[in-house]
Structure formats: structure tokens, C-alpha cells
N, C-alpha and C positions, 0 to 999 in steps of 0.2 A: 724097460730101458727106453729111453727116448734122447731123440736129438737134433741137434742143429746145424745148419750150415750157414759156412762161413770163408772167406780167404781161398776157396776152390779147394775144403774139406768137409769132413763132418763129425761132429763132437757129439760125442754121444755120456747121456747122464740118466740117472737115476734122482725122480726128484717125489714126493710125501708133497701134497697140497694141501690136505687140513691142516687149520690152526689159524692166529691170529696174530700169533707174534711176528719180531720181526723176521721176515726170510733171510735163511741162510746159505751161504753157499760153502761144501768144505770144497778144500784142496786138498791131494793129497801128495806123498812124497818118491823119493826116488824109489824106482822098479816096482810099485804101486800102483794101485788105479782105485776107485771110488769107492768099493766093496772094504776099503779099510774104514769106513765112516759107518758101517752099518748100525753101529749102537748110538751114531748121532742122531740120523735122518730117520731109523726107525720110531714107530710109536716109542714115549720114555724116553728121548733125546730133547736137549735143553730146549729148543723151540722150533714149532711146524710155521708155515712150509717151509721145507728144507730140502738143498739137493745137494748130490756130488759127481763131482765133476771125474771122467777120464782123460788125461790130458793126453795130448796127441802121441801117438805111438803104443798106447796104455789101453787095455781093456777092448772096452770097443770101440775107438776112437781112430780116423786116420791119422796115418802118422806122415810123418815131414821130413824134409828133407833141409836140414839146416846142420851148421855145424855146434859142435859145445858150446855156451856162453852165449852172449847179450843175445845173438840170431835167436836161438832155439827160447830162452829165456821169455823174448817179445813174443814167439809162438805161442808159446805155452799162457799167456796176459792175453791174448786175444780168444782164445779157447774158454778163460774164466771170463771173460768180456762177453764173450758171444751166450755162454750158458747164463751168466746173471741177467740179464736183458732179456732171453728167452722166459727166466725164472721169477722177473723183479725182487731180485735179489738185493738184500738191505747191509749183510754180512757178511765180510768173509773170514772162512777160520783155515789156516794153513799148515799145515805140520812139514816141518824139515822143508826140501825143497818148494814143496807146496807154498810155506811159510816167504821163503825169497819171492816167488810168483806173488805173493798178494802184495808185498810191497811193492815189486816192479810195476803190477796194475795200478796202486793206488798212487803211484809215484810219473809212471811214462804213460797212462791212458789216461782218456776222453771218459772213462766210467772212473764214478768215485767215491768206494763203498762207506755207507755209515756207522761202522765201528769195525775195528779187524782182532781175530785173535790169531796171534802168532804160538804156536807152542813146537819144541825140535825142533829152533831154528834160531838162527840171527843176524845182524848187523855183516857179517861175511860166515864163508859155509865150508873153512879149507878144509881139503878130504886129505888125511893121511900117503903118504908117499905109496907103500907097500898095498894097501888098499888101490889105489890109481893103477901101477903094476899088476896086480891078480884081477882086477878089472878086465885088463886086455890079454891080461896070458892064460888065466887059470878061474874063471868064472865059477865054477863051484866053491874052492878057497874064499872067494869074494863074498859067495853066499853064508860059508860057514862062520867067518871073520865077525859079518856084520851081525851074527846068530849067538854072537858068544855075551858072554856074564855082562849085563850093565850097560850093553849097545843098545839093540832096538829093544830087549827086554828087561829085566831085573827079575821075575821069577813067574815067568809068565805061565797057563797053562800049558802043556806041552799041543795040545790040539791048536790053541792058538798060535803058535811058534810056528810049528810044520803047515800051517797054513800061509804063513808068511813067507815060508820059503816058497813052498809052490805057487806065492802068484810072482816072487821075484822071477824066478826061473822063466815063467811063461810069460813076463815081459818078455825077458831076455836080456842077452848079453848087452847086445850093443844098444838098446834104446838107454838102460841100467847105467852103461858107463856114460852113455853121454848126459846123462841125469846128475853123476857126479861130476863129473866133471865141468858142468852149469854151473854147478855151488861152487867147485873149487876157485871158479873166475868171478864169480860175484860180489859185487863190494857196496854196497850202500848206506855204509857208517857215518860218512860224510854230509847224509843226506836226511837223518834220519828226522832233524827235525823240519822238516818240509809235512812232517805226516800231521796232520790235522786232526783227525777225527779218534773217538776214543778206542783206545787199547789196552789189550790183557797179553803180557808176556806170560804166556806157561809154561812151565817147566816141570819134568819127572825127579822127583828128587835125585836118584841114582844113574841120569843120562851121562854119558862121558862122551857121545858123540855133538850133543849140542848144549855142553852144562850150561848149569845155573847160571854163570858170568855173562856166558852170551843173554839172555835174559833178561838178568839185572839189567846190564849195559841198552836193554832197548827201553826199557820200563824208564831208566834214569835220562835217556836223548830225546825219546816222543814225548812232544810237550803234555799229550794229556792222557799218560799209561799205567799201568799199573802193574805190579810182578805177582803170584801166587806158584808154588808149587804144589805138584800133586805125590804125596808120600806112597813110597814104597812101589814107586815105577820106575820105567827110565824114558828112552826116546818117544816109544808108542805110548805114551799115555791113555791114553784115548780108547784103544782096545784092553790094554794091561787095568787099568781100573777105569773101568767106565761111567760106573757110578759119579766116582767124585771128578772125574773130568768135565759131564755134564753137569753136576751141581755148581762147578766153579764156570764154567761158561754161563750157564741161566742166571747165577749171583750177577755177574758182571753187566750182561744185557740187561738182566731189572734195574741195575744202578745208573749203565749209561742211557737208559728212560725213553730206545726208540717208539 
């Protein structure tokens, strides 16, 4: 683990130095932290050097004192800000809330990555009513909700699953809700084409938390994007078939030629 300070914190990451390609930084999503990119950043992930990031409140990371929405939002872009400068970092690839984060940076910051992958995520992040409620009253519910058929997974292995739950839990509650509740206030549909530089919308074929539409929709606004899905996953791509997440990330980077 290694990290940075920054803003009167310290961000802490996990970063792979060999290689050649471009650097990459992942993001990751709500009640997560960087240990969900393990089959990116490890040896056999689309391209070294590569790190990922804990975003504040997450892993080993200090956590902040901001409220839900654009406050904690800027926090969390300064944490990716501060780890890609620490990392010269060329990429970022964001999943779900993560995914919002890479835009807010590429969008509201002084750093301005050379190609971004969004995948679980989009143009707005609204979190279900019921969900938002077991949030605040009944956090195991919340865990088991977001655990069920077609959310975070489609037929994941069960080792993978129960590991997912235990790293939401020991986030916790309240970093977890104000995680959703970020996305539930985020909107940068209006704005999408401000984004410059090239993009891969990815999508789990079977997400129902961030489907294909959102997707499509950012592939069809960013003027220089492009959509792929990845079959037979859903939200986590990325851990649920790793393989072809990484072959569709590596396609994308050889194409957009950093």
C-alpha cells in the first residue's frame, strides 16, 4: 500500500510499476475500495503501471467530513487528482460511483486524463427510493438488496459475492450511504459533451443497476466514445468476468493509440 497527501488527508493506493503502456488509474464504486480492481492492476490486467485508488473514507484512506453530493463528489476528484500525479497516471477507468468521480475530475479539475473508461455507471446515478431508506434504517437489507439476481452480480462465484459483501459492511454504513446518495444527486448529462478525450462505455450485459441505456446514452453524447458490452455479467464486470473486461479495456487502449 502506498500513499499520498493531500487537502490535510492521506489517500492511500495500491499501485503495479512494470510495464509500458499507458498508466492507469481505476476508481472504484460505492462501499468499495481498490481491492475490487485486483484482476486489473495485477499481473494479466489490460496494461502496467496501474494503480487503484481508496477513496476517502474507503480502505485505508482518511475519510472526510463533507456532506452527500457535489461536496464529497469534489473530495473524492481530488483523491483521484492527488493519486494520478503521485502515479502519472494516463487513464482513468471508473466503475458505478467511481465512474461519476472520473467524470467530475475530467470535467471540474486542473488534471485531465487521456482516455477514460466508464463502465456501472452514467450520465446520472438515481438510487432507488427503498434502497436510499434501508440505507439509513436497515443496512444489512441494503447489503442483501444490492447482492441479489442482476445487481452487482448475474452468476457470480459465491466466494466472489461474500467477499463483496464483507468489504461493503467494513466500509460501513454511513460512508456506503453517503456513497449513494452522491450518485443519487449527480447529474452531468448536460455536460457530457465537454468530454474530450477518448471513451469506452462498458457495460455487464445483465446490470439492472446501471443498464445498457445509461451507456449507450454516454457512447452516443461523448463526442469521441464508444459502447461494448461485456456478456453474461452485470454491475461488477470487472471481477464477474475478468477476462473479457480486460480484453475489452486493452482493445480500446490499443485503438485509442496512447
Amino acid at each position: 500500500m502506498e500513499t499520498v497527501g493531500h487537502d490535510g488527508r492521506t489517500t492511500a493506493y495500491r499501485a503495479v510499476d512494470d510495464g509500458d503502456g499507458p498508466a492507469t488509474l481505476y476508481v472504484h464504486g460505492s462501499g468499495g475500495t481498490g481491492r475490487v480492481w485486483g484482476n486489473q492492476y495485477a499481473p494479466g490486467g489490460p496494461t502496467h503501471p496501474a494503480a487503484a485508488v481508496d477513496l476517502s473514507g474507503h480502505g485505508e484512506s482518511d475519510d472526510i467530513e463533507t456532506g452527500a453530493g457535489t461536496e464529497t463528489l469534489s473530495a473524492y476528484a481530488a483523491d483521484v487528482v492527488a493519486v494520478a500525479r503521485a502515479t502519472d497516471a494516463d487513464v482513468l477507468v471508473g466503475n458505478s460511483l467511481g465512474g461519476a468521480v472520473a467524470l467530475w475530475t475530467a470535467l471540474e479539475t486542473a488534471w485531465v486524463p487521456s482516455a477514460l473508461v466508464l463502465t456501472g455507471t452514467g450520465p446520472t446515478l438515481p438510487v432507488f427510493e427503498g434502497l436510499r431508506e434501508w440505507l439509513a434504517t436497515d443496512f444489512e437489507r441494503a447489503v442483501d438488496f444490492l447482492h441479489g439476481e442482476d445487481r452487482l452480480f448475474h452468476d457470480a462465484d459465491p466466494g466472489v459475492e461474500e467477499r463483496s459483501r464483507e468489504q461493503m459492511r467494513a466500509t460501513g454504513q454511513r460512508v456506503t450511504r453517503r456513497d449513494f446518495l452522491t450518485c443519487h444527486t449527480y447529474d452531468v448529462a448536460d455536460r457530457l459533451g465537454e468530454i474530450s478525450v477518448p471513451t469506452l462505455a462498458l457495460c455487464g450485459e445483465y446490470d439492472t443497476l446501471t443498464p445498457l441505456s445509461y451507456h449507450e446514452r454516454l457512447a452516443a453524447e461523448i463526442p469521441n466514445a464508444e459502447f461494448e458490452r461485456i456478456s453474461e455479467a452485470a454491475h461488477l464486470a470487472m471481477l464477474e468476468r475478468p477476462g473479457a473486461f480486460n480484453e475489452a479495456v486493452r482493445s480500446f487502449l490499443d485503438t485509442a493509440d496512447l
